[in-house]
C-alpha positions as CSV (number, residue, x, y, z in Angstrom):
1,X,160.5,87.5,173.4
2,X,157.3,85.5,173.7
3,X,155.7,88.7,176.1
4,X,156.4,91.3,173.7
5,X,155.3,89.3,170.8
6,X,151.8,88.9,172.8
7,X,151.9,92.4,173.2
8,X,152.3,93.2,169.6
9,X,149.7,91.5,168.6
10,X,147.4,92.5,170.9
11,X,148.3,96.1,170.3
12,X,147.2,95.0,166.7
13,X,144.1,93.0,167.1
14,X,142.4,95.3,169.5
15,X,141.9,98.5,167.0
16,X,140.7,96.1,164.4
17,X,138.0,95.1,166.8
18,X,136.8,98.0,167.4
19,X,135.3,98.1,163.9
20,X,132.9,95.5,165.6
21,X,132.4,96.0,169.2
22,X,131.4,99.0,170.8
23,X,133.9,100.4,173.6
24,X,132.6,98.9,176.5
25,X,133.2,95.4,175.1
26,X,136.3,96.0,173.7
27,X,137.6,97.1,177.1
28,X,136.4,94.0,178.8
29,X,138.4,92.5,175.7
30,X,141.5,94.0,176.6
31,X,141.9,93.0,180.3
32,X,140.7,89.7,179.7
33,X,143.5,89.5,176.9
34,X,146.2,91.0,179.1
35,X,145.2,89.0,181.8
36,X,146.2,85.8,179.7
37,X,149.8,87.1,178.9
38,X,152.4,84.5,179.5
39,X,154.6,85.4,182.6
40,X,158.5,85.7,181.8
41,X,160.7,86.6,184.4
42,X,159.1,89.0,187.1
43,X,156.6,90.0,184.5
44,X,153.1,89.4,186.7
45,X,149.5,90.8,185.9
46,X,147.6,92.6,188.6
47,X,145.3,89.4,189.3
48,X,148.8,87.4,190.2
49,X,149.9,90.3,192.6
50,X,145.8,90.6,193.7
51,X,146.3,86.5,194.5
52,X,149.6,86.8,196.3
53,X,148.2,89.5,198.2
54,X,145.1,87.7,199.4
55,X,147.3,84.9,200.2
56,X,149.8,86.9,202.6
57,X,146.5,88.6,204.0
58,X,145.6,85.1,204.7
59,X,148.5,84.0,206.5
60,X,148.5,87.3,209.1
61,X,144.8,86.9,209.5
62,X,145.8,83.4,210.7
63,X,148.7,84.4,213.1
64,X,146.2,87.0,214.6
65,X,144.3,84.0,215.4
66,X,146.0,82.3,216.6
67,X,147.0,84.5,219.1
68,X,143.6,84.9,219.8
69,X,143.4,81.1,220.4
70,X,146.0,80.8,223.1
71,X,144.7,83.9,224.7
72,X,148.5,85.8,224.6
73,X,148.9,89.1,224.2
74,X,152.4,89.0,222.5
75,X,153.9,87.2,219.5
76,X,157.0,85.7,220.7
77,X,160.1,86.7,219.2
78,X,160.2,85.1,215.8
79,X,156.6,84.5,215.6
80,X,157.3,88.5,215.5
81,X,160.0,89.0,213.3
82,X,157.6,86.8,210.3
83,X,154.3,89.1,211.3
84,X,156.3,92.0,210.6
85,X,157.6,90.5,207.6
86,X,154.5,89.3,206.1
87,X,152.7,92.7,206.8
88,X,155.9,94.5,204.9
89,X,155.3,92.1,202.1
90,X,151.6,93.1,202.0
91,X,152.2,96.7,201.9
92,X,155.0,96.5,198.8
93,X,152.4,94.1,196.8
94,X,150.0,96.9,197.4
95,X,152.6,98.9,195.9
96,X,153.4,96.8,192.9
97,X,149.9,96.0,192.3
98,X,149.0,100.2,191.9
99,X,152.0,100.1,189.3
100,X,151.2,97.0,187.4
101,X,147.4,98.5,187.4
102,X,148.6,101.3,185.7
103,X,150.7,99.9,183.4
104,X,147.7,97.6,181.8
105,X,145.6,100.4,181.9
106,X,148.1,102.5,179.6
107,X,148.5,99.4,177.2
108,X,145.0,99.0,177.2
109,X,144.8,103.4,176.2
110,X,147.7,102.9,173.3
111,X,145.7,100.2,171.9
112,X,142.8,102.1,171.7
113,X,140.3,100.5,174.0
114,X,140.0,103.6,176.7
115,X,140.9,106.1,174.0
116,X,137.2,106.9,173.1
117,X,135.7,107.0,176.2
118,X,138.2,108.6,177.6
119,X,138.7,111.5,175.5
120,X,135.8,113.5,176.3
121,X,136.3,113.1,180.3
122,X,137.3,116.3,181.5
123,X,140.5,115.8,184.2
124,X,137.7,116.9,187.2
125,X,136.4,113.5,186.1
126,X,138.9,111.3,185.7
127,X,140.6,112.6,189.0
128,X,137.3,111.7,191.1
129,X,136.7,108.2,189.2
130,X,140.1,107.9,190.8
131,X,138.2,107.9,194.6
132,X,138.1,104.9,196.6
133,X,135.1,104.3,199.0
134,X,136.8,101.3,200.3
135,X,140.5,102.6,201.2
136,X,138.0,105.6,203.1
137,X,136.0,102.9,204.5
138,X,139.3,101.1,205.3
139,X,141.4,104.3,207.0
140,X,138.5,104.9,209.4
141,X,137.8,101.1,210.4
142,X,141.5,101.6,211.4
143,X,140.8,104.7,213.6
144,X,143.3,106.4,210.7
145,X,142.7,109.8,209.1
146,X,141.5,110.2,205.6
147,X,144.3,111.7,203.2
148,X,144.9,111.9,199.4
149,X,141.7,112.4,197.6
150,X,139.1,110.4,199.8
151,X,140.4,113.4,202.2
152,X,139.5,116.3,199.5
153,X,136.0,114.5,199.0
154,X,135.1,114.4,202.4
155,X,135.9,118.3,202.9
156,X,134.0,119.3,199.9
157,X,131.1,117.1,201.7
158,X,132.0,118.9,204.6
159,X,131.5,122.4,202.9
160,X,127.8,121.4,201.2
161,X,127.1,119.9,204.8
162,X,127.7,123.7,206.1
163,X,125.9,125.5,203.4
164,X,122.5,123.1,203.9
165,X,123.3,124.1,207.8
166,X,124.1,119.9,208.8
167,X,127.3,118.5,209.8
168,X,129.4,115.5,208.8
169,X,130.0,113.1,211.3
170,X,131.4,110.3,209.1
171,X,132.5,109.5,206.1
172,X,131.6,112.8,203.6
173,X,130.4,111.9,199.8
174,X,130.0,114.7,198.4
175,X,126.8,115.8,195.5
176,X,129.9,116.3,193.4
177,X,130.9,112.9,193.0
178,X,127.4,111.4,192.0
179,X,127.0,114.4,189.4
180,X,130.7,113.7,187.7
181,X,129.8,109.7,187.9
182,X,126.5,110.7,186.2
183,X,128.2,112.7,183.5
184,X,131.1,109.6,182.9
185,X,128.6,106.8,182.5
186,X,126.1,108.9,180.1
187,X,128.4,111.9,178.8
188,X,125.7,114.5,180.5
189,X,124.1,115.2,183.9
190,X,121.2,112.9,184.5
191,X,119.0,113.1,186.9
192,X,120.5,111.4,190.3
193,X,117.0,109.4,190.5
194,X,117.3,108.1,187.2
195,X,119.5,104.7,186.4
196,X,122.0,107.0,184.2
197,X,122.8,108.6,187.4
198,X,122.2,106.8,190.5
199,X,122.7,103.9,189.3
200,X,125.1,104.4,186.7
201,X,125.2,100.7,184.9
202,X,128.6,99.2,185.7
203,X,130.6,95.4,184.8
204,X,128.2,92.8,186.6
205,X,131.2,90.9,188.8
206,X,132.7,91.9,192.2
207,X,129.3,91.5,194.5
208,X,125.9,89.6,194.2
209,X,123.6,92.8,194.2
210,X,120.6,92.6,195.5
211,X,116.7,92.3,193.1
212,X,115.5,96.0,193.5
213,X,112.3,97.5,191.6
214,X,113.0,99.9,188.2
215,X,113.4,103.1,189.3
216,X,110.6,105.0,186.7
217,X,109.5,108.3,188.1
218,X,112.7,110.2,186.6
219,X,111.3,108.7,183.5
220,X,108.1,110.1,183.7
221,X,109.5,113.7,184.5
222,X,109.7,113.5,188.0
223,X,112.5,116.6,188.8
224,X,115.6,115.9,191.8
225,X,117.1,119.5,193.3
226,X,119.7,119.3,195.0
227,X,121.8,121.5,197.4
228,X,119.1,122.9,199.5
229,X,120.1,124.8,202.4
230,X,117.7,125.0,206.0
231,X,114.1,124.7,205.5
232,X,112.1,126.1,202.4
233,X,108.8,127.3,202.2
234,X,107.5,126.5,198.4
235,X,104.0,128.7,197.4
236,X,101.8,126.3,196.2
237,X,99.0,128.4,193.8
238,X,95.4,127.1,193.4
239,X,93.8,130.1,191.4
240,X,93.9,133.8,189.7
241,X,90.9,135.4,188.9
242,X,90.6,137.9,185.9
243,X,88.4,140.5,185.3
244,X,87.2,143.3,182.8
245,X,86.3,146.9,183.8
246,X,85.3,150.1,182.3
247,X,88.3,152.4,180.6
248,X,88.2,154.8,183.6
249,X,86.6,152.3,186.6
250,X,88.6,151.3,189.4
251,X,90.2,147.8,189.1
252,X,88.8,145.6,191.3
253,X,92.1,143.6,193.1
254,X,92.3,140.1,192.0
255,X,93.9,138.3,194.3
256,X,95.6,134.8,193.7
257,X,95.0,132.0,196.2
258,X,97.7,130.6,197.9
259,X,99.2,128.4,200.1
260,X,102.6,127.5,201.9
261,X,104.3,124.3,202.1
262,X,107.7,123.9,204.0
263,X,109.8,121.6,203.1
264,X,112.7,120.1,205.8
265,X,115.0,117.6,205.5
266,X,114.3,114.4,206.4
267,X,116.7,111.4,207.6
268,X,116.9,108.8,205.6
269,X,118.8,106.0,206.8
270,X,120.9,102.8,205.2
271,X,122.7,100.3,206.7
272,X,125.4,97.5,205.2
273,X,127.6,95.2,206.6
274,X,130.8,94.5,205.0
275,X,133.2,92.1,205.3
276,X,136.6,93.6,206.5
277,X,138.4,91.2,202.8
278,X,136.0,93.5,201.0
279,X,138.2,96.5,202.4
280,X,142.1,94.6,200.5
281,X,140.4,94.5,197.0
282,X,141.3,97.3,194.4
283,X,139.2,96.2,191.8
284,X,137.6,99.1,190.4
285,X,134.5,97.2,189.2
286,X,134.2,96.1,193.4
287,X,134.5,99.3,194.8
288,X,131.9,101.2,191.6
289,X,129.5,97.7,192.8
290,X,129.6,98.6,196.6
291,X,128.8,102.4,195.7
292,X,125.9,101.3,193.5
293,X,124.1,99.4,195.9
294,X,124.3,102.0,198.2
295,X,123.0,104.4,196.1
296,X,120.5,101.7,194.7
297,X,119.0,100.9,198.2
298,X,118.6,105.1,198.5
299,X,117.6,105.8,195.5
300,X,114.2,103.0,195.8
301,X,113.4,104.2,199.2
302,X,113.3,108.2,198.0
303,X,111.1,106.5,195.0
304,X,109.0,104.9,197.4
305,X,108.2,107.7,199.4
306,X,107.5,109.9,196.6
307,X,105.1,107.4,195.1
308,X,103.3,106.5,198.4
309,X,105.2,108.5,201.6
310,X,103.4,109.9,204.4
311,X,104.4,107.3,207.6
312,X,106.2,108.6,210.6
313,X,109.1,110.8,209.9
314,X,108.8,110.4,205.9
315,X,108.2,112.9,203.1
316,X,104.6,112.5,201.9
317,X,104.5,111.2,198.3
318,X,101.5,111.8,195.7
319,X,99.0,109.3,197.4
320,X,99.2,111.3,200.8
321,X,99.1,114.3,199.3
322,X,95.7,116.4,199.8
323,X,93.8,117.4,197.0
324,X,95.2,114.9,193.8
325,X,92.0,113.5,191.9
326,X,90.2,110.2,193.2
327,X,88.4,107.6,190.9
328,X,86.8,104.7,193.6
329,X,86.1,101.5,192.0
330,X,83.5,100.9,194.9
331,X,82.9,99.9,198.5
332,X,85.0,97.0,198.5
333,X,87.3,97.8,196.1
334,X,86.9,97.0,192.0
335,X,88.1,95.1,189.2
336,X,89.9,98.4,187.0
337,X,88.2,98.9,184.0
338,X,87.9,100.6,180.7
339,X,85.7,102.8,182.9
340,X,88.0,103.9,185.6
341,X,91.1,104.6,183.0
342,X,88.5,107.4,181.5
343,X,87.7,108.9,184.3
344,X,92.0,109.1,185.5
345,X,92.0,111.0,182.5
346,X,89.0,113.0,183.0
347,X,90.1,114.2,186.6
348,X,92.8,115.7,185.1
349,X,91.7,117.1,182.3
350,X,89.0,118.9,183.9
351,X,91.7,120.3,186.6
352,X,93.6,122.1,183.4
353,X,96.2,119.6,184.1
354,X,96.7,117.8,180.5
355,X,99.9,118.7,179.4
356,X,102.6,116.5,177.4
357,X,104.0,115.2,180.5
358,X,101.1,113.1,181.5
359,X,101.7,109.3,182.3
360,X,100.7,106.3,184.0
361,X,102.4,104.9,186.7
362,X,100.8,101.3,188.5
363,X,102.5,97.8,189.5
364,X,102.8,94.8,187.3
365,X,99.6,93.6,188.9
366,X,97.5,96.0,187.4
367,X,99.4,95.6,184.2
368,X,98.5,92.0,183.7
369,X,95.0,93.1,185.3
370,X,94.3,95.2,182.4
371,X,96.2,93.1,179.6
372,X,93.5,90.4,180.2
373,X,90.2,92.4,180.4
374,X,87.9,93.2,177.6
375,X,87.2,96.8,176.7
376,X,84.2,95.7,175.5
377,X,81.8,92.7,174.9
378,X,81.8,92.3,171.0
379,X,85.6,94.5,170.3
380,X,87.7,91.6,171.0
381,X,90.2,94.4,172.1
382,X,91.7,94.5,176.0
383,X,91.7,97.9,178.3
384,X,95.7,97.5,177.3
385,X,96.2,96.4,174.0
386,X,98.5,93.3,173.7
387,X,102.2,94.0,172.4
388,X,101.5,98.0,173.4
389,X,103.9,99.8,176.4
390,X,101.3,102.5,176.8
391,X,98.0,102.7,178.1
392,X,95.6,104.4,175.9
393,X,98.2,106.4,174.1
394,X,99.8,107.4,176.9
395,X,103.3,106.1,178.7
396,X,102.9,103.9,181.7
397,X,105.6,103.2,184.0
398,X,105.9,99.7,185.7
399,X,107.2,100.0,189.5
400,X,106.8,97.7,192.5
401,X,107.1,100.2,194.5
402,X,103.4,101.2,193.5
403,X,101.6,99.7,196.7
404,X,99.5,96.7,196.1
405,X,98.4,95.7,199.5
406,X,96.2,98.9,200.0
407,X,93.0,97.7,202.0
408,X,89.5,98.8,201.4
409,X,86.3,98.2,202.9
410,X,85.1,96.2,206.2
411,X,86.4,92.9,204.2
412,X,89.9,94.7,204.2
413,X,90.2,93.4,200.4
414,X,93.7,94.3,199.2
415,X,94.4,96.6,196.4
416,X,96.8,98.2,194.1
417,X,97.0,102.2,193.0
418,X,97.0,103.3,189.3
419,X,98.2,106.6,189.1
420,X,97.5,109.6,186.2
421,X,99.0,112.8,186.2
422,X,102.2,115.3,185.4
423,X,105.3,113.7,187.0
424,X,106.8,117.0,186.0
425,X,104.6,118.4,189.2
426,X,106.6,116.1,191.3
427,X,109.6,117.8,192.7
428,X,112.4,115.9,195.2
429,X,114.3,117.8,197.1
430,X,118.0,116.7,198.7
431,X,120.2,118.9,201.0
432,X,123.8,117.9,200.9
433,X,125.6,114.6,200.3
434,X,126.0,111.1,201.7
435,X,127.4,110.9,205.5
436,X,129.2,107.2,206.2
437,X,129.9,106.3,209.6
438,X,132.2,103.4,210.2
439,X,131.5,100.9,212.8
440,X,133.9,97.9,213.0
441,X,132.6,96.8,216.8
442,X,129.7,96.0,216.2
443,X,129.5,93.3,213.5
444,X,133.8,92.4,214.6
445,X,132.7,88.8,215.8
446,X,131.7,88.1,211.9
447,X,134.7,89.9,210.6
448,X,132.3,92.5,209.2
449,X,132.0,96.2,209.4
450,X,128.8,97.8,209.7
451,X,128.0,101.1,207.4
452,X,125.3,103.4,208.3
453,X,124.5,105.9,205.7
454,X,123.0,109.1,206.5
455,X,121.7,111.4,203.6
456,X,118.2,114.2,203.6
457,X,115.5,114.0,201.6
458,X,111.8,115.5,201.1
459,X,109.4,115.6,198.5
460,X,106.9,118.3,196.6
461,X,104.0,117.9,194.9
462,X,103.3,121.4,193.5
463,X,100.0,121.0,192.1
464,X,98.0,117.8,193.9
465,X,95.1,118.4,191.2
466,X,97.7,117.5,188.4
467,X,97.2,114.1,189.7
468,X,94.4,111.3,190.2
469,X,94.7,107.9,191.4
470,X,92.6,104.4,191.7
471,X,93.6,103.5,195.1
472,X,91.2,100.1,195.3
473,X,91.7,98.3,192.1
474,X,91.6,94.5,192.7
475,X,94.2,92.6,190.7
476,X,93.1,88.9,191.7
């Protein structure tokens, strides 16, 4: 009586909330609530079955060894009979737990706290939020074959593998699941660079993540294509001349120059160890975690390489590229000024480049750099104005990943970049999904697996000259 009173009134409350929280709140509401239920009878909720679980997990972990310890091969007879009983006790929880996990989650949709964000999911969605990295993870630490739906999403990575010409030799994610993800955390397709879709913001418990610089490029207008099949040459115009002639004259030919770039896919590696407990949790907000911080540690490194690539077997970013505007500050590097912010502007302005796309992009260095000097001696104003985000009227994004340990001169004085141009000219290129290989041998003697993470990258800057950079301004 006392259960189904609790769930009246909770079926009540939660609506009324509603009216003040927004969905994402109310949601966390609702488990927490249902979580606190009273238990009558058999009635348990999913973190009970999650404990029991862990604690029969536990107990074979500890038979194993001790086996282990007395260097036998064999349980004896009884010790037998109870392995077999504990492990059949740990595959029915597994069972009760899916059930009692979807029996919350359709309490939690009648009183209203899914409904809304819910409702404009389309079932392609819903079915792939449904995907489990860690039971894939899981099967293939156990030398099993994938099934269900971790199955379907590795052939569809299998098919994109074949039609960029790679192969899958591990785990296959495909672009599919990132772009749905995308789509259910912001309710359109962002761009996979950008935190809406990369890093789709998720519920803060499950793992301790891991400080990472803000992703900003995507921001700026930076462009990700994806699905890119073999290599691709990419014209890269510098010039078309134009000329008039007499009604009846012959046209002299006017020929554009040109150049070809090829881009190729590039290997970009990433490597996690997890622990094998990590691989028994359901929790939705664990497994959406361990996914993120894949894709976060990517995701930085592709940034990186855009901003400042060019080292063995790396895409060259906009500071290697040939040909983007240079502003020195001087033989030995310089203080940035009011000076050197003009001439940024000036290099691209005078390559035909100023279009509304233009932006800053330097480190928090140079930030505080210019935030403290004067733009004058009798203005009392700084290069950037105090309390403004943008830099002379013009957005600025704030990265780490903007090197400052660039050395100049025989003194080697180190030095940050500030960078001016039309992120919209910058262009990264991806061929295929994410390729997970499983190793549980390596990292066994810690009870960890080892991930390594396989996925192709290579980046574009399709007109250098829409570009210009400070590579020596001194920050200290």
């Amino acid at each position: 009586m006392k259960v189904c009173l609790a769930l009246l009134v909770f079926a009540v409350a939660v609506p009324a909330l509603m009216d003040f929280f927004d969905a994402n709140t109310i949601e966390a509401i609702s488990f927490a609530t249902m979580a606190a239920l009273p238990v009558a009878g058999k009635l348990e909720t999913s973190l009970q079955i999650q404990e029991r679980r862990g604690d029969v997990h536990e107990y074979l972990e500890a038979m194993n060894q001790k086996l282990k310890d007395e260097k036998r091969d064999d349980f004896t007879a009884e010790e037998q009979v109870d392995y077999d009983n504990a492990t059949a006790e740990f595959r029915k929880l597994g069972e009760r737990l899916k059930k009692v996990q979807a029996d919350e989650q359709r309490i939690a949709e009648m009183a209203g706290s899914n409904f809304r964000k819910k409702s404009n999911e389309d079932p392609e969605t819903r079915e792939i939020k449904k995907y489990s990295l860690l039971r894939a993870i899981g099967l293939k630490a156990e030398g099993r074959s994938l099934d269900g739906l971790e199955l379907e999403m590795h052939q569809e990575a299998e098919k994109e593998a074949r039609a960029s010409g790679q192969s899958i030799t591990g785990i296959g994610v495909p672009n599919l699941y990132f772009e749905k993800r995308a789509q259910s955390a912001t309710g359109q397709t962002t761009n996979p660079l950008d935190q809406g879709g990369m890093l789709v913001p998720v519920e803060k418990e499950g793992l301790i993540m891991a400080l990472r610089p803000m992703l900003v490029t995507a921001g700026l207008g930076a462009k990700t294509i994806g699905g890119m099949v073999g290599n691709v040459d990419m014209v890269r115009g510098t010039s078309t001349t134009v000329a008039w002639e007499t009604e009846n004259g012959d046209a002299n030919e006017a020929a554009s120059i040109t150049s070809k770039v090829t881009l190729s896919p590039k290997r970009l590696a990433a490597f996690m160890p997890i622990s094998k407990q990590l691989l028994i949790q359901t929790s939705g907000s664990v497994q959406t975690q361990l996914m993120n911080d894949l894709l976060a540690a990517i995701a930085q490194e592709v940034e990186r390489v855009a901003i400042n690539g060019g080292g063995s077997s790396e895409p060259s970013g906009i500071l290697a590229t040939t040909g983007i505007g240079d502003v020195p500050g001087g033989v030995a590097g310089a203080a940035p000024t009011w000076a050197h912010i003009s001439a940024l502007e000036s290099k691209i302005e005078l390559a035909n480049a100023m279009r509304n796309g233009v932006a800053y992009l330097t480190n928090p260095k140079v930030k505080n750099k210019l935030r403290n000097t004067a733009l004058d001696a009798g203005s009392g104003l700084f290069v950037w104005r105090q309390g403004e985000k943008d830099l002379n009227g013009y957005p600025c994004g704030i990265s780490n990943l903007v090197p400052s340990t660039l050395e100049k001169g025989a003194s080697g004085a180190v030095c940050s970049a500030i960078i001016f141009g039309d992120f919209s000219q910058l262009e990264v290129y991806s061929w295929g999904g994410l390729d997970i290989t499983v190793d549980p041998y390596t990292l066994a003697g810690k009870n960890q697996i080892k991930l390594t993470v396989n996925s192709l990258w290579d980046v574009f800057v399709r007109q250098p000259a829409a570009f210009a950079a400070m590579l020596d301004a001194l920050t200290a």
